[in-house]
Structure formats: structure tokens, C-alpha cells
C-alpha positions as a Markdown table, in Angstrom:
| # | Residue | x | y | z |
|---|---|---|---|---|
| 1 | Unk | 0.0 | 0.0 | 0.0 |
| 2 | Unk | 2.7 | 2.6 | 0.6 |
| 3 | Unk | 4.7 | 2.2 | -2.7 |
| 4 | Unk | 0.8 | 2.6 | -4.1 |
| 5 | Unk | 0.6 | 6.1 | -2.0 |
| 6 | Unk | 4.4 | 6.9 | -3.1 |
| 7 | Unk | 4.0 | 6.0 | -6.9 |
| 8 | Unk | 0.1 | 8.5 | -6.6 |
| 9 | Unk | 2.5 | 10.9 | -5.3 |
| 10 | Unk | 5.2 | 11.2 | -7.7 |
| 11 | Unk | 2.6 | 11.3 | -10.6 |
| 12 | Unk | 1.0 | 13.6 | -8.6 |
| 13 | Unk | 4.2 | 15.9 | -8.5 |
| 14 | Unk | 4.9 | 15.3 | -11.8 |
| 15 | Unk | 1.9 | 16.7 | -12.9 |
| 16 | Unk | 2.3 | 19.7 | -11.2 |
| 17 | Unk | 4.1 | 21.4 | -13.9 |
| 18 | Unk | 2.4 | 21.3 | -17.1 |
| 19 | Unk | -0.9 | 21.7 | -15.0 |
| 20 | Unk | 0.3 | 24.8 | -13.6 |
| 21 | Unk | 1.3 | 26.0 | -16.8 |
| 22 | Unk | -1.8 | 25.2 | -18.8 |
| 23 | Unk | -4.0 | 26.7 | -16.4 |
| 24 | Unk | -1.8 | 30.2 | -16.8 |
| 25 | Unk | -1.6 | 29.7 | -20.8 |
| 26 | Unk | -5.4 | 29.2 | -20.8 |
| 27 | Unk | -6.3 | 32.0 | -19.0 |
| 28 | Unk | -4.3 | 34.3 | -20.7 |
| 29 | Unk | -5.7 | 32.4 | -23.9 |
| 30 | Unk | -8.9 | 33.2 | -22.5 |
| 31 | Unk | -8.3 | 37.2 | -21.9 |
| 32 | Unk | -7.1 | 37.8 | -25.2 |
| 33 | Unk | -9.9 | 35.9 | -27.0 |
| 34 | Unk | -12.3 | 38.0 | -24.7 |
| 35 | Unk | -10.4 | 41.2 | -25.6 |
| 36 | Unk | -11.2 | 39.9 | -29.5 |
| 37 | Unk | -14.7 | 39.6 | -29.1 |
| 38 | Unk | -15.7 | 42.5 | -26.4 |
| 39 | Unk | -19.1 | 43.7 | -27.5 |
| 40 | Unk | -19.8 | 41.1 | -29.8 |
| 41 | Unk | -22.4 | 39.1 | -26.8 |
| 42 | Unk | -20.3 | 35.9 | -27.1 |
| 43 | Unk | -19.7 | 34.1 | -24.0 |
| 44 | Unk | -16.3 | 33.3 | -22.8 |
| 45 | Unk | -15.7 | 30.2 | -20.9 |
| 46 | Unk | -15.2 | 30.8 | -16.9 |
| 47 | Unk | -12.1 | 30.0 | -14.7 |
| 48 | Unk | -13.5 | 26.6 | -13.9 |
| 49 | Unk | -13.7 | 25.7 | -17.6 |
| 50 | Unk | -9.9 | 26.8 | -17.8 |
| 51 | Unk | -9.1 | 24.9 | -14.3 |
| 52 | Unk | -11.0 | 21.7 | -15.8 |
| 53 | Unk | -9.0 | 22.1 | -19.3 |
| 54 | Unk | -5.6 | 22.7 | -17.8 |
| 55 | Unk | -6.2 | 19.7 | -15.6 |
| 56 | Unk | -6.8 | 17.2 | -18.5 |
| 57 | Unk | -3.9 | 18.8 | -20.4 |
| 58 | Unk | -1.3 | 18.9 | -18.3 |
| 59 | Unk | -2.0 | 15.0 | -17.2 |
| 60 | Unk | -2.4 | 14.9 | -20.9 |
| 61 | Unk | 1.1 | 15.8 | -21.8 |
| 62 | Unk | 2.2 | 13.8 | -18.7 |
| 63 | Unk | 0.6 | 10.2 | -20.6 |
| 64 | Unk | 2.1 | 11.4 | -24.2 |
| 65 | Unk | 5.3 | 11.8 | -22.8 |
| 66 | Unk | 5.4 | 8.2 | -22.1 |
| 67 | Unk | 4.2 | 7.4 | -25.9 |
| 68 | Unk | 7.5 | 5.9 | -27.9 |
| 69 | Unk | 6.8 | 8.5 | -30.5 |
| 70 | Unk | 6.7 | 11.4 | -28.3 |
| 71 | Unk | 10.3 | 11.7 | -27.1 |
| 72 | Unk | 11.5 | 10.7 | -30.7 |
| 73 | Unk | 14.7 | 12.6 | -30.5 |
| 74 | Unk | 16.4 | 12.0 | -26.7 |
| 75 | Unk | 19.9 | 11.6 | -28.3 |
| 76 | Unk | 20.1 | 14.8 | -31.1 |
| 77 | Unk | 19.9 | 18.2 | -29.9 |
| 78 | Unk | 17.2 | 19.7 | -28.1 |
| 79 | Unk | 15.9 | 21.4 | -31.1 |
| 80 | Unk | 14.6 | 18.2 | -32.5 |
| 81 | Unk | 12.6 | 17.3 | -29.9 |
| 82 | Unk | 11.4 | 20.9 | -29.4 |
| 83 | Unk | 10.2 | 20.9 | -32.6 |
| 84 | Unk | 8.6 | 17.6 | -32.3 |
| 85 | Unk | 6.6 | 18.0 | -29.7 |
| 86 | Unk | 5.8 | 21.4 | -30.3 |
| 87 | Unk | 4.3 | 19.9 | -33.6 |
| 88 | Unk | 2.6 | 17.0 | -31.7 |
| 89 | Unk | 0.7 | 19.4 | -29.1 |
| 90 | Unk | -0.1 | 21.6 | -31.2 |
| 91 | Unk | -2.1 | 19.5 | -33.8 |
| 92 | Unk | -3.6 | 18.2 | -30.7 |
| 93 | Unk | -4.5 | 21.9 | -29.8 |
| 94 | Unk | -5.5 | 22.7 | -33.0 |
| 95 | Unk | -8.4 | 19.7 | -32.9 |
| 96 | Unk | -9.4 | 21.0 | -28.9 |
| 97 | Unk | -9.7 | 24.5 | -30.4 |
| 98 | Unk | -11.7 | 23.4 | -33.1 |
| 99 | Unk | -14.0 | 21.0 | -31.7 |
| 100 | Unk | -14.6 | 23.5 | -28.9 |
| 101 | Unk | -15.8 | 26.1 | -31.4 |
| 102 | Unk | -17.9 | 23.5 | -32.7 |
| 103 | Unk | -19.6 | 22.2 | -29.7 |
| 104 | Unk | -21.2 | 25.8 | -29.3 |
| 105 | Unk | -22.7 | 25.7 | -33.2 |
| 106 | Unk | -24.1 | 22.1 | -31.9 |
| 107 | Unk | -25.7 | 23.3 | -29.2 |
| 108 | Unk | -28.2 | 25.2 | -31.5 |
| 109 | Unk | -28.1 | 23.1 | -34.6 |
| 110 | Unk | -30.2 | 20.1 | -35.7 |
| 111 | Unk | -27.1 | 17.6 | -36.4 |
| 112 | Unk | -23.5 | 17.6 | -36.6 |
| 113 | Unk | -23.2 | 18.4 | -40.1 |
| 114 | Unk | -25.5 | 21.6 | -39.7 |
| 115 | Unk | -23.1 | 22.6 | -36.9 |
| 116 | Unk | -19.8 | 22.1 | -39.0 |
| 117 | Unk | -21.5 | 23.8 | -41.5 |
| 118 | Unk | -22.5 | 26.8 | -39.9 |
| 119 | Unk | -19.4 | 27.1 | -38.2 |
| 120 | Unk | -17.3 | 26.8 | -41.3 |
| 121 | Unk | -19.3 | 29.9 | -43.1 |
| 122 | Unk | -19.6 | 32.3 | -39.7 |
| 123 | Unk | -16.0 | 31.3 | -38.1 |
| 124 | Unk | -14.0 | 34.4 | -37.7 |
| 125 | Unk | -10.8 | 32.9 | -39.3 |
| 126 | Unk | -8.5 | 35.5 | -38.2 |
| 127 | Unk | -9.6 | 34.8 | -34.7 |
| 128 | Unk | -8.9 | 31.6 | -34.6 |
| 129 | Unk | -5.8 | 31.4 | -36.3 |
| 130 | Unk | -4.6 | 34.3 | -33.9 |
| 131 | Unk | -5.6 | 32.0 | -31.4 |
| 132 | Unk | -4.0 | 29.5 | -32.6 |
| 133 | Unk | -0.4 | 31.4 | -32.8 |
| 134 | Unk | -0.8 | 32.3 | -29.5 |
| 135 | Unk | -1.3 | 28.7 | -28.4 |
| 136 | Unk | 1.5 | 27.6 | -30.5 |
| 137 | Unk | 3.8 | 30.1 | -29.6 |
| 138 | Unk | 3.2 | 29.2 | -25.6 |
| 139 | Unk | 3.2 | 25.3 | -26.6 |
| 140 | Unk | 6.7 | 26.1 | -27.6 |
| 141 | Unk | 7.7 | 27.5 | -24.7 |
| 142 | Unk | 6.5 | 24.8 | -22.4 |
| 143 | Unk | 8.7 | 22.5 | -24.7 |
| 144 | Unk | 11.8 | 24.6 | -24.7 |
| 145 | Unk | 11.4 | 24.4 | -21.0 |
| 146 | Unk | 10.4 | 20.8 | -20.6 |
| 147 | Unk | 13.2 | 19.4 | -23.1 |
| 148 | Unk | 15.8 | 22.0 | -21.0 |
| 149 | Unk | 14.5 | 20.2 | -18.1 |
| 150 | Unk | 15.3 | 16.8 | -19.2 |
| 151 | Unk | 18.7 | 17.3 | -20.9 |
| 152 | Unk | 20.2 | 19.6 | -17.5 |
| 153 | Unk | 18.1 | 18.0 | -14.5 |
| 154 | Unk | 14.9 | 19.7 | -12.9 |
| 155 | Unk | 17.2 | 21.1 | -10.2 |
| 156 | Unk | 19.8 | 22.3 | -12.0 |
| 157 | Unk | 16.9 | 24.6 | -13.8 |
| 158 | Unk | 15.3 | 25.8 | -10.7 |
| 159 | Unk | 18.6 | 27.1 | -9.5 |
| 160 | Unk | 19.9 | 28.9 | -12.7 |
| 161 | Unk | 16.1 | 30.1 | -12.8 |
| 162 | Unk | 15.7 | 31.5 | -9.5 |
| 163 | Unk | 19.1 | 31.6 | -7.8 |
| 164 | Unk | 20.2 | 29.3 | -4.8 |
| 165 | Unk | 17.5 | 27.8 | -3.1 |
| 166 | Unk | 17.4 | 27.0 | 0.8 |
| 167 | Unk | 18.0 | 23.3 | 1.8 |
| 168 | Unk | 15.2 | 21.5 | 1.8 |
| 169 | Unk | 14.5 | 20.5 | 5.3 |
| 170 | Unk | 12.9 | 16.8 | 4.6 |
């Protein structure tokens, strides 16, 4: 039972990270699509929709890391991987963002081919591709830092990051 508890925990930890980082992404995703669409009486999702999606993605990122095809690159330079994964994520992102524009058209049409149709001839394309930068652009970050992370140790970041830290005391 406790190397069950210790094993929760560690995932747990791990998750932490990406969690943490999603749910700022998000929310600044989430200002700047508001920003885009002030006056327009389009709803914009609420903080617990953001906590909720930044949940499932950073445990989401956690269970493709451990995919063969993820980590494709361990041995060339970070760049590789970077890249990768950027590219990975962000198809993945690019299929959230949609089908989340897309649930809202279902909502109100009669089938799902309505929906996708009425969303492809009233999308604001702009928008969404703007979006879509955005979330790219932070994807790669979250990479850079992840595959930093891996190649020069967790620690070894923290302290070139934020200076000496005090001993840990357990």
C-alpha cells in the first residue's frame, strides 16, 4: 500500500508542472480571445472551464510523454525534440480549439453536419488562427522548457532560474 501512495504521489508531482502552466496559458488564452470579441455578446468560458482544461492537459502531456513516439529525439539536440513535440501538441491543440468552437454551433443546430457547416461559413478565421499562434507560440515554450528540463536535470533549472534555493529540510 505505501509504494501505491508513493507511486500516486510522484505522478501527482509530476503533474504539477504542465498543470500549472496550462492553467496560466489558458487563461491568458482566455483574456485575449475575450479582448477579440468584447461587445460582440459571445460568451467566454469561466475560470473553472480553464481549471478543468488545464487539468486534463497537463496529465495529458504527462501520458504522451510516455508514448515511444513522443520523445522521438532523446539523443540529437534539443531542437529536435522541441520541434517535435511542439508539432505533436499543437495538432492536438489545433483539434481542442476546433471541436470546442464547434460544440457551441451544436448546441443550437439540428445535427452535426449543420453545426460544421454553420461554423465553417460564420467562423472568424482571423480569430482563430490568432488564437492558434498564440497557443502555439506558448506550446513552444512549455517545450523549450520541458526538453531543457530533461537534458540539465529539474534542479539544475530551478537554480539557474531562480538563484540558490534553501535546503530542503525533509
Amino acid at each position: 500500500m505505501k509504494a501505491v501512495l508513493h507511486t500516486i504521489k510522484e505522478e501527482a508531482l509530476k503533474a504539477i508542472p504542465p498543470t500549472l502552466f496550462f492553467f496560466i496559458i489558458l487563461h491568458i488564452v482566455a483574456f485575449i480571445r475575450a479582448l477579440m470579441i468584447k461587445g460582440t455578446g459571445i460568451s467566454m468560458p469561466v475560470s473553472a472551464s480553464v481549471l478543468i482544461a488545464s487539468l486534463v492537459l497537463g496529465k495529458s502531456v504527462l501520458v504522451a510523454d510516455m508514448l515511444p513516439f513522443i520523445n522521438r529525439f532523446p539523443e540529437k539536440p534539443l531542437i529536435w525534440n522541441v520541434t517535435w513535440k511542439t508539432l505533436m501538441y499543437a495538432l492536438v491543440a489545433l483539434v481542442v480549439h476546433y471541436l470546442e468552437r464547434l460544440y457551441e454551433y451544436w448546441k443550437e443546430a439540428h445535427s452535426f453536419l449543420d453545426a460544421n457547416t454553420q461554423l465553417w461559413t460564420s467562423m472568424n478565421w482571423p480569430q482563430f488562427w490568432a488564437v492558434q499562434i498564440l497557443l502555439i507560440t506558448l506550446i513552444f515554450m512549455y517545450c523549450v522548457i520541458s526538453e531543457l528540463s530533461r537534458a540539465i536535470g529539474a534542479e539544475r533549472l530551478k537554480k539557474m532560474f531562480l538563484g540558490p534555493l534553501p535546503p530542503s529540510t525533509h
